[in-house]
C-alpha positions as CSV (number, residue, x, y, z in Angstrom):
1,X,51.2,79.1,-224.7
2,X,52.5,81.0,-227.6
3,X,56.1,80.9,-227.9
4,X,56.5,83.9,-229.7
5,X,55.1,85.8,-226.9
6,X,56.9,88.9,-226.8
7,X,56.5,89.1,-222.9
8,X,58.5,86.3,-222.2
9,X,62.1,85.8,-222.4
10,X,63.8,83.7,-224.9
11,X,67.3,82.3,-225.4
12,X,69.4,83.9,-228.3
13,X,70.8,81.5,-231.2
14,X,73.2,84.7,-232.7
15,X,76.3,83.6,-233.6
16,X,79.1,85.6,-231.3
17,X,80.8,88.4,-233.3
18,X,84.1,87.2,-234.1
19,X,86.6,91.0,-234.1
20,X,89.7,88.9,-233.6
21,X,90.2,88.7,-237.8
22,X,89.8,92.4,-238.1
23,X,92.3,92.8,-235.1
24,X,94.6,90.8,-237.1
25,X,94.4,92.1,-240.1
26,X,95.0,95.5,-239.3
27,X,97.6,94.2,-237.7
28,X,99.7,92.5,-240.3
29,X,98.9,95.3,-242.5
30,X,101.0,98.0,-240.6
31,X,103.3,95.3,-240.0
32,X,103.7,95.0,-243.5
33,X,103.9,98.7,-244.4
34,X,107.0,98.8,-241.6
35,X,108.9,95.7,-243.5
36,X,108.3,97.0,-246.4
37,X,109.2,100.9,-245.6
38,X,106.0,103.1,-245.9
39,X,106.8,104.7,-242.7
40,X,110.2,106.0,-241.5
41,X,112.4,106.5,-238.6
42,X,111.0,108.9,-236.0
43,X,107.9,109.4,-237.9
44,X,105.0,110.5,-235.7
45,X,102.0,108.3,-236.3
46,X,98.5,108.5,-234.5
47,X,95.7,106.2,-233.8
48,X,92.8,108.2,-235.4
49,X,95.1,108.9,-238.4
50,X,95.8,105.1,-238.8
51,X,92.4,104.1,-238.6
52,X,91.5,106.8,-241.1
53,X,93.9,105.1,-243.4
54,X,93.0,101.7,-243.1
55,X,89.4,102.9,-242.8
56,X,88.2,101.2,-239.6
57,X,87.6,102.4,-236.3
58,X,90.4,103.2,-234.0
59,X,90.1,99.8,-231.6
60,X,91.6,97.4,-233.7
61,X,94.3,99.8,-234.5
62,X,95.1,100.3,-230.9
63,X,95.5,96.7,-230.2
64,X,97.5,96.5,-233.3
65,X,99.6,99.1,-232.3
66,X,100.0,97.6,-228.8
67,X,101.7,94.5,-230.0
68,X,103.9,96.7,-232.2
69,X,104.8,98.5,-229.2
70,X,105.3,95.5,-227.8
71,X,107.9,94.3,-231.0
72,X,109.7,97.7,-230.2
73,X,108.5,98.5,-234.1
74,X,106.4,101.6,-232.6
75,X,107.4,103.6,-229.5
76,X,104.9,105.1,-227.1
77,X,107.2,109.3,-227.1
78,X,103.8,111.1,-225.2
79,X,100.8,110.3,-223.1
80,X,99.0,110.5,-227.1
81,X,101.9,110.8,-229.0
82,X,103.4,107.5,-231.3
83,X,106.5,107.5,-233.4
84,X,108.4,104.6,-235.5
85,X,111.6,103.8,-233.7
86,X,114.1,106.0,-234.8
87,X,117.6,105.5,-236.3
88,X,120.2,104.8,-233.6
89,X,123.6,104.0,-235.2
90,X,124.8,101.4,-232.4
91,X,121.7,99.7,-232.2
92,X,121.2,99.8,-236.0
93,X,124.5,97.7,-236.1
94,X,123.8,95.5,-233.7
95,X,120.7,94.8,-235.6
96,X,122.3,94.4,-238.7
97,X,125.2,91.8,-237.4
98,X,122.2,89.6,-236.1
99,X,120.2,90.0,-239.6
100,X,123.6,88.8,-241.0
101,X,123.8,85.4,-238.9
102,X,120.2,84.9,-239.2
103,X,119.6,85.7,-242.9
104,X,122.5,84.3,-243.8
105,X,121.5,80.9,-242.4
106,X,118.0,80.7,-243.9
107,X,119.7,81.6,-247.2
108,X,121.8,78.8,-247.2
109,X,119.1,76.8,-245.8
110,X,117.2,77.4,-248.7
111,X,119.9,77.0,-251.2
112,X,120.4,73.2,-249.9
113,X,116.1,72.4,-250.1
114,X,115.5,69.7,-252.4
115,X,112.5,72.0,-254.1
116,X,114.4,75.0,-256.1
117,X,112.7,75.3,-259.1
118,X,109.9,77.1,-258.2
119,X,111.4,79.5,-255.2
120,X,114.4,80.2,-258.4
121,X,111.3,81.8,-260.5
122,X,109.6,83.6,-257.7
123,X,112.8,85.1,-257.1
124,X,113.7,86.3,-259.9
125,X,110.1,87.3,-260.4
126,X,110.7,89.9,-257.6
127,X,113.9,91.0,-258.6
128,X,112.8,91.8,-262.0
129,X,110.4,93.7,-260.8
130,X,112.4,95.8,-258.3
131,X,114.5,96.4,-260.8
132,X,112.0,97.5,-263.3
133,X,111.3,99.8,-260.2
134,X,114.3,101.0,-259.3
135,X,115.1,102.3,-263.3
136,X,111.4,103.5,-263.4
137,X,111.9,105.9,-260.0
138,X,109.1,103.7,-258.4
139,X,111.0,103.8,-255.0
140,X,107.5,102.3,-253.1
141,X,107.5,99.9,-255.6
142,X,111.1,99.1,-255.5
143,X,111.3,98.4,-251.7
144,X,108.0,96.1,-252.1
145,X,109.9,94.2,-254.4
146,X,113.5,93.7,-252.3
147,X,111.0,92.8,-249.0
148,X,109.0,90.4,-251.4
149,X,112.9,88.8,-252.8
150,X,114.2,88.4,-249.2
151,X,111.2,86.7,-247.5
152,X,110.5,84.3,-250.6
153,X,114.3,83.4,-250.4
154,X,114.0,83.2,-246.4
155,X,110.8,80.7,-246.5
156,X,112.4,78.8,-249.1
157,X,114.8,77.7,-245.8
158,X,111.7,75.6,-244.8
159,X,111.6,77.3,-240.7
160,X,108.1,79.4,-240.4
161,X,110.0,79.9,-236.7
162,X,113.0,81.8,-238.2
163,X,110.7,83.7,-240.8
164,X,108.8,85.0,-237.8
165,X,112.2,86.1,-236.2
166,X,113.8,87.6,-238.9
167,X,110.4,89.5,-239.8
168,X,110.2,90.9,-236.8
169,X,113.8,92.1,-237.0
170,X,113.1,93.5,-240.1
171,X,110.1,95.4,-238.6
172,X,112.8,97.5,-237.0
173,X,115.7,97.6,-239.9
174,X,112.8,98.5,-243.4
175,X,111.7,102.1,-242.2
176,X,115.6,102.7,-241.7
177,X,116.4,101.5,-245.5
178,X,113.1,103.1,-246.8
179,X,114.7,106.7,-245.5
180,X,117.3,106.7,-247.8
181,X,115.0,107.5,-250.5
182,X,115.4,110.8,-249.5
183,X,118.5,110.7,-251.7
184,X,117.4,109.4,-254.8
185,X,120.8,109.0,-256.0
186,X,121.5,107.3,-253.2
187,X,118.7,105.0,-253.2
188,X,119.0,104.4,-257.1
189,X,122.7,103.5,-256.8
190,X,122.2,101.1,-253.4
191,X,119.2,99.4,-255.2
192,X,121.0,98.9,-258.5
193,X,123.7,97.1,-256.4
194,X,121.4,95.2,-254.5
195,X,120.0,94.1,-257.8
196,X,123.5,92.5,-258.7
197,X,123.6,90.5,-255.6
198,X,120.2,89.0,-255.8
199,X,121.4,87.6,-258.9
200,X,124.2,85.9,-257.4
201,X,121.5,84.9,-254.4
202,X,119.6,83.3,-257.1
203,X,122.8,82.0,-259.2
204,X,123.8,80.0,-255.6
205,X,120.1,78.5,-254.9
206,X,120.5,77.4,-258.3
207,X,123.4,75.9,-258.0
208,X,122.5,74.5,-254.5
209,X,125.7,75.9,-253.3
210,X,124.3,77.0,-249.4
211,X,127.6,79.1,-248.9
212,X,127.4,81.1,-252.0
213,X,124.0,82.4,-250.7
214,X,124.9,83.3,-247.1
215,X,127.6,84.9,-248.7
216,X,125.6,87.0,-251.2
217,X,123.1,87.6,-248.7
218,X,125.1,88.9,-245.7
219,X,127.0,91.3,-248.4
220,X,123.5,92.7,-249.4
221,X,122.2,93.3,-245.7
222,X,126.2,94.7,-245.1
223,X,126.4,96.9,-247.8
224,X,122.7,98.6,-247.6
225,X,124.1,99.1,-243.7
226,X,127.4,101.1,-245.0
227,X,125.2,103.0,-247.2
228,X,122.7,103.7,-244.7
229,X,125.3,104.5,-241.8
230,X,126.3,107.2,-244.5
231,X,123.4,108.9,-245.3
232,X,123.0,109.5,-241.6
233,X,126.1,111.0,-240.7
234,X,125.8,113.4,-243.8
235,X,122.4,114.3,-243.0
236,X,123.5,115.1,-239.2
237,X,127.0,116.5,-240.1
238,X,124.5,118.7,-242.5
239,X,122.3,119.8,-239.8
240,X,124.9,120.8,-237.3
241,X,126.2,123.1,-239.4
């Protein structure tokens, strides 16, 4: 009998459709736009205009969206309605003294690895370039490049575990430091200084002197805070009046 007889069924050899990949991708692609501050506190975000952006269909973005949710990145405010967790002050702290004993540890971490010489010219790869940002008004730019400074620095600590934490701490912190471009002055003068104590980061990895980096670290993450907790009051002190 002929095997190709169209009457007859036949088993399929297609390879399943794997959407996992695209799941994922979209995933870690608004995850990165959060670390790295393209969305801000409050802002009111939607599936459809997600998908539109990333120019795929809305399912991947949902499930994406559900894990951020999930990371309390993303908050559900309406039966339809999505926003970026907003700026609360005590919260905000309590994030930042947990960024301080985290960071601070993978900093030193990485300032003790045996293997320097390459994480010393990626960072200052990165903070070159923020800097070249910062003078240049690039403010997207600029925040790229103090995400890109901190996380090279972080995996340098040789933990993939603590990255993972203190990236998902940071999904919460970067929309709250990416607002303060709103005040260019503001975000000019706290990125200049931030500049300054990269270099000592990098001075300290160089020197292999574990201290000296918390140190710098936990007095970058402490004054962008200060900074921060000031824009906010002036903006609300503003706004009551």
């Amino acid at each position: 009998m002929n095997s190709l007889d169209p009457t007859k069924p036949r088993s399929r050899t297609l390879a399943p459709v794997d959407v996992t990949t695209i799941q994922e991708r979209v995933y870690q692609s608004i995850r990165l736009g959060l670390l790295k501050g393209e969305f801000l506190p409050g802002e009111q975000v939607t599936i459809r205009g997600l998908a539109e952006v990333l120019g795929t269909s809305p399912m991947p973005v949902r499930e994406a969206v559900a894990r951020l949710i999930a990371e309390r990145a993303i908050e559900q405010s309406g039966p339809r309605t999505l926003r970026v967790a907003p700026y609360l002050a005590t919260e905000h702290e309590n994030y930042i003294r947990i960024r301080m004993q985290l960071e601070g540890y993978a900093a030193e971490r990485a300032a003790r690895a045996r293997r320097t010489p390459t994480l010393i010219g990626e960072l200052r790869r990165h903070n070159d370039a923020m800097s070249e940002a910062v003078e240049a008004g690039d403010f997207e730019a600029a925040l790229a490049g103090n995400q890109a400074f901190h996380f090279e620095l972080y995996g340098g600590a040789g933990y993939p575990q603590l990255l993972d934490i203190i990236s998902t701490l940071w999904l919460r912190t970067g929309p709250i430091v990416a607002s303060a471009r709103r005040d260019k002055a503001l975000f000019a003068r706290l990125f200049r200084i931030g500049v300054r104590i990269h270099d000592d980061a990098i001075d300290a990895v160089a020197q292999r002197d574990g201290e000296a980096a918390r140190w710098a670290v936990n007095l970058d993450i402490r004054s962008s805070h200060l900074a921060i907790r000031r824009f906010y009051k002036q903006s609300s002190d503003a706004a009551s009046k």
